[in-house]
N, C-alpha and C positions, 0 to 999 in steps of 0.2 A: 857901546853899552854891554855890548857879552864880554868884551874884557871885564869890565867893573863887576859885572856880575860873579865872575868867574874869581876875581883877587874875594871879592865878598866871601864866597862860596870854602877858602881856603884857611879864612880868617879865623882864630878860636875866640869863641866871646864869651864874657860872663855878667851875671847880672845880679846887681847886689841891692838887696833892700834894709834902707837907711832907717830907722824909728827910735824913739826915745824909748828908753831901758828904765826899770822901775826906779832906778839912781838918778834919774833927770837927763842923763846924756845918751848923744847920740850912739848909736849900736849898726856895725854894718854886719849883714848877712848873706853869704852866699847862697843866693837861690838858683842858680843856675839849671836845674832841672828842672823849676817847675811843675814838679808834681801836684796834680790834683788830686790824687790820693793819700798823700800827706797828710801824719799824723798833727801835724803843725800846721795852725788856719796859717799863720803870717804864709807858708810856702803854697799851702793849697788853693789859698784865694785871693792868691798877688794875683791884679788885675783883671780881676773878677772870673777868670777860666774856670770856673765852678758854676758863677752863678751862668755865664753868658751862654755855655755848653745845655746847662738846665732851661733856658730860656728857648733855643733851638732844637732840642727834644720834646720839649712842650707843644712849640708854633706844628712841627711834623707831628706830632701825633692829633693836634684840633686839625689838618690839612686829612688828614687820612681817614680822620672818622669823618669830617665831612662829606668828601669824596665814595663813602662807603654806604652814606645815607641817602 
């Protein structure tokens, strides 16, 4: 397994998000960074890393007020 992990580790990856373009055809886009700060929803909330981060700031701060009360 630490072999694999290690070839894993050494690999460059990219990831490209596919959507129909207002021309009716498909359109591929390099998102590979990922940014949630992106000015571009398609980049900022490929895979919800916007909403699911907001979701986990949320649950920790209901944890913390409760715990405080």
């Amino acid at each position: 397994m630490l072999a694999v992990a290690r070839s894993a580790l050494e690999k460059d990856y990219r990831v490209h998000l596919m959507a129909f373009g207002d021309d009716g055809k498909v359109q591929s886009m390099d998102i590979s960074l990922l940014d949630p700060g992106a000015d571009d929803e398609r980049l900022s909330g490929w895979g919800g890393l916007t909403g699911y981060t907001s979701k986990i700031a949320e649950t920790v701060r209901k944890a913390v007020n409760e715990a405080g009360a």
